[in-house]
N, C-alpha and C positions, 0 to 999 in steps of 0.2 A: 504494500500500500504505500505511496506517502512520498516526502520528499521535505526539503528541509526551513526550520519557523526563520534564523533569523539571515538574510541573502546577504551571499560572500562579497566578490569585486563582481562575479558574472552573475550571481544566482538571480534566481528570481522574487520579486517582489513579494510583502507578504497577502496580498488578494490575490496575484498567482497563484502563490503556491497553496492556499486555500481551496481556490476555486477548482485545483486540479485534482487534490488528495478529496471533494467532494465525487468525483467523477470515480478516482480511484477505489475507491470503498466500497462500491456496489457491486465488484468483482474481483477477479485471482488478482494480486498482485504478488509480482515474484522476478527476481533475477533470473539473466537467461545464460545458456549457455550454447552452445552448439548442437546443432539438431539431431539427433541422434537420427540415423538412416533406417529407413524401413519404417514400418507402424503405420495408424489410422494417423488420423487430424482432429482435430477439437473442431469438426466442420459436416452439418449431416443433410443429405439433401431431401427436403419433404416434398412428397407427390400429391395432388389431389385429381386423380386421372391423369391426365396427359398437363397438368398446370406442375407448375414449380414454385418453391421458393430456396434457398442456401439459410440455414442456421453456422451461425459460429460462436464457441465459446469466446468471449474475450479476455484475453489478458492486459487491462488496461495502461503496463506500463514493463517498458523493458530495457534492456541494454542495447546495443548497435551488434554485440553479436548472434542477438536472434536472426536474423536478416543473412542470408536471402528466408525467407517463409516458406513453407511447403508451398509447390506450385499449385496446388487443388484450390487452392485462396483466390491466387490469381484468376485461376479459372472460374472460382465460381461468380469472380467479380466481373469478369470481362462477359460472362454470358447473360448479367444483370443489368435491367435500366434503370434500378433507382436501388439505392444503398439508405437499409432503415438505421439508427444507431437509436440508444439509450436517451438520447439531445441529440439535436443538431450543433453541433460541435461549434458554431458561428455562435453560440448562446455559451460559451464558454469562455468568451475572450472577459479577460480580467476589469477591462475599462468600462464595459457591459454587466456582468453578474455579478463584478465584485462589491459593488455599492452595496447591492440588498442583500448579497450573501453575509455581510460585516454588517448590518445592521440587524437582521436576522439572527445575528451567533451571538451578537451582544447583549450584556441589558440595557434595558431602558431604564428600570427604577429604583437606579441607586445601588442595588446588591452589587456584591461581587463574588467572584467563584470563591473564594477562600469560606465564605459566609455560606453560600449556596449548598456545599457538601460537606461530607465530615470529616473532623479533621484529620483521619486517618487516611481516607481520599486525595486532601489538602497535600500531608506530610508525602506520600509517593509520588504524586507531578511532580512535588518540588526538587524530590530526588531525584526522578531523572531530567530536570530541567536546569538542574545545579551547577552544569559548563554551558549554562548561556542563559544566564543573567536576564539580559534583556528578554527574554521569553517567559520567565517569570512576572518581571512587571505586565509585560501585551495579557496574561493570562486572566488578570483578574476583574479584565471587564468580560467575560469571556463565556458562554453559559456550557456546562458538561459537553454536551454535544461536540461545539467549537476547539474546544481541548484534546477531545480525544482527535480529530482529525489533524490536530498540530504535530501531534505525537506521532499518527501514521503517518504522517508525514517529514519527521524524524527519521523514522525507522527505513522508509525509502530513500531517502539522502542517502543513510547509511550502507544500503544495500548496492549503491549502483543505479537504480531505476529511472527510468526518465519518462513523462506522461505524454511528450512527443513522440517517443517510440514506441509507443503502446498499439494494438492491433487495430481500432478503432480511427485513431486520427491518420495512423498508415492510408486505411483507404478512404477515409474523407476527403484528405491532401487528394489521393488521386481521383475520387468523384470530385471534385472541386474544377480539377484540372483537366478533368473527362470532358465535363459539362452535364453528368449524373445530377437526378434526382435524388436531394439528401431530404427522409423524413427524420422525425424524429419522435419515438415512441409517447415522449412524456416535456416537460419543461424544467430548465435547470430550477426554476425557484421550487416547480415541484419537488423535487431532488432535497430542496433545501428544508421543504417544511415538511417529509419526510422524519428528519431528525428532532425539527425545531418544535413538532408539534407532542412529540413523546412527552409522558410526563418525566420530570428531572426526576424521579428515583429512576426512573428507567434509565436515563442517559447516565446517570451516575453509576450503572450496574454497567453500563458498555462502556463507559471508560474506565471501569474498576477491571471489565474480563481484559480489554486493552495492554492495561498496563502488565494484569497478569503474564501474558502473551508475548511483551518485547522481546526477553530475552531471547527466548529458544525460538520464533517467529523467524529471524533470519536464518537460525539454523536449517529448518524446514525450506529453505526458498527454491533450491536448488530442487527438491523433489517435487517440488510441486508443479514447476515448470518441466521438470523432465517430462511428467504427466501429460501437461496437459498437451506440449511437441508430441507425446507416442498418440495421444488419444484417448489416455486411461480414464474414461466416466468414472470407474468405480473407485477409483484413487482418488479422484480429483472429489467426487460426493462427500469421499470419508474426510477429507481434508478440509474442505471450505465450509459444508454444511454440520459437520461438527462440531465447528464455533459456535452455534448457536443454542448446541444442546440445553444450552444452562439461560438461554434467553428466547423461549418461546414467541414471546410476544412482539422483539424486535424481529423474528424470522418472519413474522406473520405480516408486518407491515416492512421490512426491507424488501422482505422475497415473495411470497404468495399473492399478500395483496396486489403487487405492480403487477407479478408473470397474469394475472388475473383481468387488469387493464390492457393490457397488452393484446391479450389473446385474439379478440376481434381485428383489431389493425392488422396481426400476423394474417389474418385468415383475409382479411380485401386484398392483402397481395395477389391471392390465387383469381382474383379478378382482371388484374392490369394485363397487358398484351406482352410485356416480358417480365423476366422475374425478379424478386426481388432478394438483394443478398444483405441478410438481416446481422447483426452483428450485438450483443448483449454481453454483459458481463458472466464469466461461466457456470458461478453460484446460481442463477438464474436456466439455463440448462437443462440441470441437470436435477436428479433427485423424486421423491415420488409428487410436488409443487412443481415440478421443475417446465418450463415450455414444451421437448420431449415429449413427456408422460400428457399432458395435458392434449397435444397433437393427437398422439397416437389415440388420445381413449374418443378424441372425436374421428377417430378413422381413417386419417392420413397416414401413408406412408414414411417411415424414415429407415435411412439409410447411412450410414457413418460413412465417410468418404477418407 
């Protein structure tokens, strides 16, 4: 996930890097390595009769040596006239979202985070926010929610990750540059009051599992990407949707409720006159919620490519 709160001589600003590690969280985030030869794709093609559409897991943010991609991407891009994503990636530029994304994370009346949670919650931000000061003071206008995406975003700085090489703006860039049709499933502020609307025990239990998770989180990054390059659903299920064992409630509004919005939009593609190559974070996929399963029980075709 993530990427880093306070920007170096190059990094990026902190509405950047906000507005990315919000994009970042609703799917794999993980360092990459080199593609391991042979294996499926994190890419399945759904049939409705003789109609199409390309599902793909995404991996919102990667290094320069994932690249080249499996050619089956290419492909299923190049045989598509409009590319769906999670947003329309033009709704993610920092001088546009960042405004209400920062006034949304923030509060209005007077609290602050040190006050908002307890102070055991208090005591471990600060801990691991302890080599950079300045992120400490940015923190305390700041509500749970906004916190914890500082921190993945932390954690991707540290990893390598970059949300420009992530699978999604990959082919945006190039439906941009096609002259594709880009929809976009949902809106970045929707995105935003996803989190903002949780009640704060909630947000404060996801950035309590959060902080749980740093450590050994990078540990894990390497498999997780190995996965999702072969194609492992079953690896990738046990990995991303067992984050949430311990929080029901945000799995139901992160992941069910949206794959549930979504679902009709998926299903007008099989109307258009070419198909559509759909692109979502992978936690969304896959699983017995997952797009998948939801396909298949209305009677479409899939296929792992």
């Amino acid at each position: 996930m993530l990427k880093r709160i306070v920007p170096g001589p190059k990094g990026p600003g902190l509405r950047r890097l906000i507005v990315a590690a919000i994009a970042i969280t609703f799917a794999a985030g993980a360092a990459a390595q080199t593609r391991p030869a042979g294996g499926k794709s994190f890419l399945w093609k759904v049939q409705s009769g003789s109609r199409v559409l390309y599902l793909a897991g995404s991996v919102h943010a990667l290094t320069a040596d994932a690249y080249p991609l499996n050619p089956v991407y290419q492909r299923a891009f190049d045989a598509s006239g409009a590319l769906v994503e999670e947003i329309d990636l033009a709704e993610a530029d920092p001088l546009s979202s960042g405004p209400a994304l920062l006034l949304k994370g923030m509060y209005q009346d007077g609290r602050t985070f040190d006050r908002a949670v307890s102070p055991q919650t208090a005591a471990l931000v600060a801990e691991k926010l302890k080599n950079t000061p300045m992120a400490l003071d940015l923190i305390q206008s700041m509500k749970p929610w906004m916190v914890m995406l500082m921190l993945e975003a932390l954690l991707s700085q540290g990893a390598g990750l970059d949300p420009d090489l992530g699978l999604d703006k990959h082919f945006y860039d190039l439906a941009a540059g096609a002259g594709k049709t880009v929809i976009g499933l949902e809106t970045a502020e929707s995105q935003m009051d996803r989190f903002d609307k949780m009640p704060e025990p909630l947000q404060e239990q996801m950035l309590r599992s959060e902080l749980a998770e740093m450590d050994s989180e990078r540990a894990s990054l390497r498999a997780l990407v190995t996965a999702w390059q072969t194609g492992d659903a079953a690896s990738i299920e046990k990995m991303l949707l067992g984050s949430f064992s311990g929080s029901p409630a945000a799995y139901t509004s992160l992941i069910t409720e949206r794959n549930r919005n979504w679902l009709p939009q998926l299903e007008a593609c099989f109307s258009r006159s070419s198909p559509c190559f759909v692109i979502v974070g992978a936690a969304h996929v896959i699983g017995p919620d997952g797009l998948l399963a939801m396909l298949q029980r209305k009677g479409y075709r899939v296929e792992q490519q």
